[in-house]
C-alpha positions in Angstrom: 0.0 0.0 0.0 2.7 2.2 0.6 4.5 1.5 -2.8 1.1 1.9 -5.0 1.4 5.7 -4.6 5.1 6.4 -4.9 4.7 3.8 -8.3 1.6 5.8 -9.5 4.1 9.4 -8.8 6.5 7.8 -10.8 4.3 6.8 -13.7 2.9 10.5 -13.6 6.8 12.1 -14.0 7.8 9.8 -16.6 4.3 11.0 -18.8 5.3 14.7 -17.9 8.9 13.7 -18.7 8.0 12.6 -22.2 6.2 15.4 -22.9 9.2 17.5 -22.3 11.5 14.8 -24.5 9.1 13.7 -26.8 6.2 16.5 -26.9 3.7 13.6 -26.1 2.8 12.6 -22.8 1.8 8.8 -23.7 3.0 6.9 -27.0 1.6 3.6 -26.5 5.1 2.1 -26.5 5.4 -2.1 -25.3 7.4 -0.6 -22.1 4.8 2.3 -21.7 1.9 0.0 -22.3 2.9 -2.8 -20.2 3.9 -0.4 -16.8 0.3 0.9 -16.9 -1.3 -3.1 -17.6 0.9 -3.6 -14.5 -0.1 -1.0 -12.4 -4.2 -1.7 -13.2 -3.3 -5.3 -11.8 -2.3 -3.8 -8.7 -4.9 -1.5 -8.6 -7.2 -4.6 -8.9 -5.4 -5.8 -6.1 -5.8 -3.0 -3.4 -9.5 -2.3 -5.0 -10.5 -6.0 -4.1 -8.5 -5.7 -0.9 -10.6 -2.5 0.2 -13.5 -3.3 -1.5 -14.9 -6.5 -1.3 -12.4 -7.6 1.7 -10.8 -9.8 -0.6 -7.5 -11.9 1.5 -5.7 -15.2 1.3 -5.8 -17.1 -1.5 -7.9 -14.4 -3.5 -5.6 -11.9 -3.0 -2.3 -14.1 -3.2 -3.8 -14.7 -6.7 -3.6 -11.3 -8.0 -0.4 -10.2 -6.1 1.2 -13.3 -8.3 -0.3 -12.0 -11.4 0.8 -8.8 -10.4 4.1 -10.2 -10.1 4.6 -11.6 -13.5 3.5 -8.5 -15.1 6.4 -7.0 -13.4 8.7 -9.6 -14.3 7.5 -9.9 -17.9 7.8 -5.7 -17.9 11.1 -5.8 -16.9 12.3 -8.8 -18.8 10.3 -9.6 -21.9 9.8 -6.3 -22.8 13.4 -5.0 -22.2 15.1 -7.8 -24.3 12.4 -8.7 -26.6 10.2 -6.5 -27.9 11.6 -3.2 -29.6 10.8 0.0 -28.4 11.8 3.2 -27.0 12.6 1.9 -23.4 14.1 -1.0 -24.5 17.2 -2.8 -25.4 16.0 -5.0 -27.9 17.1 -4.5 -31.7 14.4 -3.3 -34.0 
């Protein structure tokens, strides 16, 4: 809970950093695209959490998801598929 805000900060200076770089705040780019698909999953989380008093096994569920949208963010997307924010070769 106390990460979710400091991640959703850091989401909103890297759109207002492209902006300044790029002159567009959001670009749909894989590394872009997936950050955000990984940050609703977490949103999810806490939401269900909050909301429907979701613990356990429910929530362990979506904290692994969560997981392996961070992993695949910072792996698959990095090495594999091309990009602005990645290392992989077009």
């Amino acid at each position: 809970m106390i990460g979710f805000p400091i991640w959703t900060f850091g989401v909103i200076c890297g759109a207002i950093w492209g902006e300044h770089a790029w002159g567009r705040y959001w670009g749909w780019d894989p590394k872009e695209t997936f950050a955000f698909i990984t940050w609703v999953i977490f949103a999810i989380y806490l939401h269900a959490r909050v909301t429907y008093g979701w613990k356990e096994k429910r929530a362990a569920i979506i904290t692994a998801f969560g997981f392996a949208a961070i992993l695949f963010t910072l792996y698959a997307v990095n090495l594999w598929i091309a990009g602005l924010h990645s290392y992989a070769r077009a």
